[in-house]
C-alpha positions in Angstrom: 1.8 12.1 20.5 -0.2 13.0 17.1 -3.2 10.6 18.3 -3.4 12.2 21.5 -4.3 15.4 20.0 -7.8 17.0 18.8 -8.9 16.6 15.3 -8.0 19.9 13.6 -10.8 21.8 12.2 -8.7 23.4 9.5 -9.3 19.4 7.2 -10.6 20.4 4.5 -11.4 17.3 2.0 -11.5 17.8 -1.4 -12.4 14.8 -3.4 -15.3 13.3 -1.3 -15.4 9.6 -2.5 -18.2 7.8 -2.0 -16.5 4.8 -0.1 -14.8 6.3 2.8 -16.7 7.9 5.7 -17.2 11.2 6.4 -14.5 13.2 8.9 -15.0 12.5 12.7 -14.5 15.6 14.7 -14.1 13.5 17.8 -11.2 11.6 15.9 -7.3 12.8 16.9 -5.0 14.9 14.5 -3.2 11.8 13.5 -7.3 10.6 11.8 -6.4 13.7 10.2 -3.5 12.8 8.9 -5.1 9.5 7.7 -7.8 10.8 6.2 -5.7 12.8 3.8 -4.8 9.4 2.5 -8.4 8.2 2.3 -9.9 11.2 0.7 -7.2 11.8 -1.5 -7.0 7.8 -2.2 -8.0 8.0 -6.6 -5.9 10.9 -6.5 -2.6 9.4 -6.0 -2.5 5.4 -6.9 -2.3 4.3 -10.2 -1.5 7.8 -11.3 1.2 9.7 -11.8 1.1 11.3 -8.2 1.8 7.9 -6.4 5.6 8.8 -5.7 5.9 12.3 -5.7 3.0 12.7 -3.4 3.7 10.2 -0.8 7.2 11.9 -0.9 5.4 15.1 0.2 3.2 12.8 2.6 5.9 11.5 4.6 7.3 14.7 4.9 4.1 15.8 6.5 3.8 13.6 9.0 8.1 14.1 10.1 7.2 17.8 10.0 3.9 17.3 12.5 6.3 14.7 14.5 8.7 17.7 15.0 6.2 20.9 15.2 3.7 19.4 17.9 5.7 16.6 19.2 9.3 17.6 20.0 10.4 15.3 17.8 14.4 15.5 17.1 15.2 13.1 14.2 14.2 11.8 10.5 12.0 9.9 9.2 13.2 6.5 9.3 12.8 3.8 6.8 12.6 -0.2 7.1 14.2 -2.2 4.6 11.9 -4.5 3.5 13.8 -6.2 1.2 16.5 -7.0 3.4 14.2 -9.0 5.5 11.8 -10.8 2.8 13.1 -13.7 3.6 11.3 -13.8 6.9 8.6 -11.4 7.0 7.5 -12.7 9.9 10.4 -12.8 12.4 11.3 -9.3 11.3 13.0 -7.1 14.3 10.8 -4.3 13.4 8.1 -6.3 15.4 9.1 -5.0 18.4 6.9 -6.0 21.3 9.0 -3.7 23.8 6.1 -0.8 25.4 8.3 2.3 24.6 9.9 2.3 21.8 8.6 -0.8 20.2 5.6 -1.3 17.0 4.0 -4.4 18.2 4.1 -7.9 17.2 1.3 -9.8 15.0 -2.2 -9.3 15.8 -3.8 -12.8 17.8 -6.3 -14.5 15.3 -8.4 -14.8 18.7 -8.6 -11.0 19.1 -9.6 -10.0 15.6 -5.9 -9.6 15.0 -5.7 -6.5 17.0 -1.7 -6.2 17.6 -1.4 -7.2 21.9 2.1 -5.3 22.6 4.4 -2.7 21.8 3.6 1.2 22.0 0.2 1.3 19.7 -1.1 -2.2 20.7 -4.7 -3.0 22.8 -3.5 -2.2 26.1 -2.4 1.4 25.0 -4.9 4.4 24.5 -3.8 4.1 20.7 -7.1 4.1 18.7 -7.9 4.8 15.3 -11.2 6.3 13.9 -11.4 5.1 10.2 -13.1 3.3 9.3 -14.9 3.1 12.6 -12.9 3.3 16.2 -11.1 0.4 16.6 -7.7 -0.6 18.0 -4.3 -1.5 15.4 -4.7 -4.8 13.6 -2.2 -6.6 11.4 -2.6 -10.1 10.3 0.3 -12.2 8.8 -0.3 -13.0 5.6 1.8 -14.7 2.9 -0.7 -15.3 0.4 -2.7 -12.2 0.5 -3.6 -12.4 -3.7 -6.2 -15.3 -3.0 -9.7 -14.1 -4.0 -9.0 -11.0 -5.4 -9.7 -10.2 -8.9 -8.2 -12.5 -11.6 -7.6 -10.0 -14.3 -4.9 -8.3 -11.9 -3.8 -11.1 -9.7 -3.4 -14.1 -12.0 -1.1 -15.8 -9.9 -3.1 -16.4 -6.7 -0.7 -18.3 -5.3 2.2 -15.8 -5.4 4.0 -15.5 -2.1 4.0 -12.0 -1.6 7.7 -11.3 0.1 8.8 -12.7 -3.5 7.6 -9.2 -4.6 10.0 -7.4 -2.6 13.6 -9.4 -3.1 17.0 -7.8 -2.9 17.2 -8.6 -6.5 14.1 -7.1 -7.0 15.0 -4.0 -6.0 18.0 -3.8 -7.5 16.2 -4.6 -11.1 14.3 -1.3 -10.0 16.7 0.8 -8.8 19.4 0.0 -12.2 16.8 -0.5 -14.8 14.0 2.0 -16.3 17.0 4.4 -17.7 15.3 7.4 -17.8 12.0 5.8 -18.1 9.9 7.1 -14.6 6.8 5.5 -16.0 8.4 1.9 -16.8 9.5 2.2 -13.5 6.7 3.4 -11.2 4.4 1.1 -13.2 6.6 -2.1 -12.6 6.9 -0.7 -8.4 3.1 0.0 -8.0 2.1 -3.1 -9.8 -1.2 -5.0 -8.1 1.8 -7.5 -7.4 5.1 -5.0 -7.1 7.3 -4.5 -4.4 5.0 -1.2 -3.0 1.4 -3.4 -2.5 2.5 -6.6 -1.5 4.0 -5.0 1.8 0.9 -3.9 2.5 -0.9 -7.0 2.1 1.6 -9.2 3.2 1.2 -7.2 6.6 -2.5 -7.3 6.5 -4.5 -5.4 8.6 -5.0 -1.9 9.2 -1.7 -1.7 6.3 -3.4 -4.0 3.9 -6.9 -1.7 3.9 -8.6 -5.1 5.7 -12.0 -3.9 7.2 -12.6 -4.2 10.8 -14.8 -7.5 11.2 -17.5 -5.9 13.1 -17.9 -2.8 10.6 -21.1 -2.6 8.7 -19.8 0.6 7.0 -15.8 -0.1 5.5 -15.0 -0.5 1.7 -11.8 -2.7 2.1 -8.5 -0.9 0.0 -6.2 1.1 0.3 -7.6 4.1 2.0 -7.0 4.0 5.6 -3.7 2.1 5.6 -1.8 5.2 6.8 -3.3 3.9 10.0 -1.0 1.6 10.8 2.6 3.5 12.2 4.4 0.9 10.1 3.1 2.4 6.7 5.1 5.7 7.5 8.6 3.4 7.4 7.4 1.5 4.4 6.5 4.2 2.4 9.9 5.7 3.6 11.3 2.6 2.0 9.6 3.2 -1.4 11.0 7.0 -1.2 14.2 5.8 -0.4 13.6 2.9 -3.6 12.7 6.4 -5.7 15.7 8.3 -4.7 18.0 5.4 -5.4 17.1 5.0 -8.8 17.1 8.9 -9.1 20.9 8.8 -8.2 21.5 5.9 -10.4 21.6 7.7 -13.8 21.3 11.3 -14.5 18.6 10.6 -16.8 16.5 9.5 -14.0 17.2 12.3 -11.6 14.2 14.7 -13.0 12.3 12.3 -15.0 8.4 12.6 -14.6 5.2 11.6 -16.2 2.4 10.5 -15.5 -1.7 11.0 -15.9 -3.9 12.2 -13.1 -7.1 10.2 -13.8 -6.9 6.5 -12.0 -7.2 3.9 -14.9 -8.0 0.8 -13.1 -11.3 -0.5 -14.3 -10.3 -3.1 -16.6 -7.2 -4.9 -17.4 -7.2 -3.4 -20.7 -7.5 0.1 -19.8 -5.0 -0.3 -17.0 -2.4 -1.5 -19.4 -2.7 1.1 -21.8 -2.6 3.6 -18.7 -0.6 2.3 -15.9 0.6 5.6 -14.3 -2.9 7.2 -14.8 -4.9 8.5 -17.9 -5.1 12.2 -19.3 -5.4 15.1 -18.7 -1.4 14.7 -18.0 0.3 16.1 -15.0 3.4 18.2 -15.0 6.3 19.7 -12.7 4.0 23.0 -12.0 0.8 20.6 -11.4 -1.2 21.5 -8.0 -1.7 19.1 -5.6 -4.2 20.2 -2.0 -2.8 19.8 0.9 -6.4 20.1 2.0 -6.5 22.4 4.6 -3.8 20.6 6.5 -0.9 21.3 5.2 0.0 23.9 2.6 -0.7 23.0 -0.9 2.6 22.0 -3.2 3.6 21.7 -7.0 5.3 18.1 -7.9 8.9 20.4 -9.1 8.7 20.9 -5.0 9.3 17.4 -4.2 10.8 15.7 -7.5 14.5 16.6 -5.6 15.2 15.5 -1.7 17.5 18.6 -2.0 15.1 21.1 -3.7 12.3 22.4 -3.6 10.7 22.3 -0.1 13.1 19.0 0.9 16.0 18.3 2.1 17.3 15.1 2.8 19.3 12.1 1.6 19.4 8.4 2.1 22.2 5.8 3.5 
């Protein structure tokens, strides 16, 4: 429903990086959904905004779901761990036309995903980072090429990133330590990135083969309708180790300047550099949606939230 409507002239970016493109008025109201993402992308990785605004993100997008779509439930979540075993026989490739996200992409067709409800022979289409229809590309050694200094191990299977066991080490450990354990999640090789890559694709900020204009990362990976349940999943991860101790229910902290040049400055700021954030920190909702403060969404029960997990 969100892709069928008109791009909402109320967007207002408010970082303007240099490598994504500019907003495409002819794009639908789900681009500008997306595009919050991509403008807002050195705003919210690596810092400490990663968790508590994608919490605010998914939100978002339930509350646009239900507002212009009639939509009745919650946002759902796909436990990855449970099936990192076998990434690739998952159930949550669904080919069926209705209710169903698509298979794999065919290698043939530039990996553009053939079935389900958002694959080639729908009127899905995406405009960032040009028009183009859902990809996603299989990929169990996604770390190859990329740079040493952050991927040492380039022949790390990725779904070994996103274990059972792994998760529990997450959710139980880091008492009361919210940078130990957003820094160990959102890791170049944690549980968070590797499903993107593993996936590929639109998820795993893979340019379009035939675009002269794309910076690959993470910026447009909210275009693929699987990202919503995986980031659900890393809420859900959040919320989990919130419940475990009572330490960990309100703990926050975190920089808001991306620290990711070097190896060396990364490790001496993981979550982000100074100036610090804090519960009353500002965060845009750019135009879109309204504007929030981090207390709003630290609790799924306070604030403007309010949901659990099963």
């Amino acid at each position: 429903c969100l892709a069928t409507l008109s791009h909402d002239e109320s967007l207002t970016p408010m970082v303007k990086p240099s490598d994504i493109a500019d907003v495409n008025a002819s794009g639908s109201y789900y681009d500008d959904i997306v595009y919050i993402h991509m403008d807002m992308n050195h705003k919210i990785h690596f810092t400490g905004l990663f968790l508590p605004w994608h919490r605010w993100y998914v939100q978002m997008y339930e509350n646009a779901l239900k507002d212009k779509c009639s939509y009745k439930g919650a946002s759902p979540y796909w436990n990855w761990a449970s099936d990192s075993n076998n990434v690739k026989t998952s159930t949550i490739f669904d080919p069926d036309p209705k209710s169903g996200l698509g298979g794999w992409g065919l290698p043939s067709q530039d990996v553009h995903v053939q079935d389900g409800g958002f694959g080639v022979y729908t009127t899905f289409r995406l405009s960032y980072p040009s028009y183009h229809p859902l990809w996603r590309n299989f990929t169990i050694q996604p770390f190859v090429g990329l740079p040493l200094q952050f991927f040492p191990d380039q022949e790390l299977l990725a779904n070994s990133s996103f274990t059972p066991e792994v998760v529990h080490d997450l959710v139980y450990g880091y008492v009361g330590d919210f940078k130990g354990f957003q820094t160990s999640f959102e890791s170049f090789t944690g549980a968070h990135g590797s499903v993107h890559l593993i996936l590929g694709g639109d998820l795993g900020g893979i340019c379009p083969s035939d675009s002269t204009v794309c910076q690959p990362g993470p910026t447009f990976s909210a275009n693929e309708p699987i990202f919503w349940l995986h980031h659900a999943m890393v809420d859900k991860v959040w919320y989990d180790w919130q419940n475990a101790n009572e330490l960990n229910q309100r703990a926050f902290e975190g920089g808001s300047v991306q620290m990711i040049d070097n190896v060396t400055v990364y490790k001496k700021y993981p979550n982000g550099g100074p100036p610090n954030l804090h519960m009353d920190s500002i965060t845009t909702g750019e135009g879109l949606f309204d504007d929030f403060i981090i207390r709003d969404v630290i609790s799924t029960t306070d604030g403007i939230l309010c949901y659990s997990y099963e």
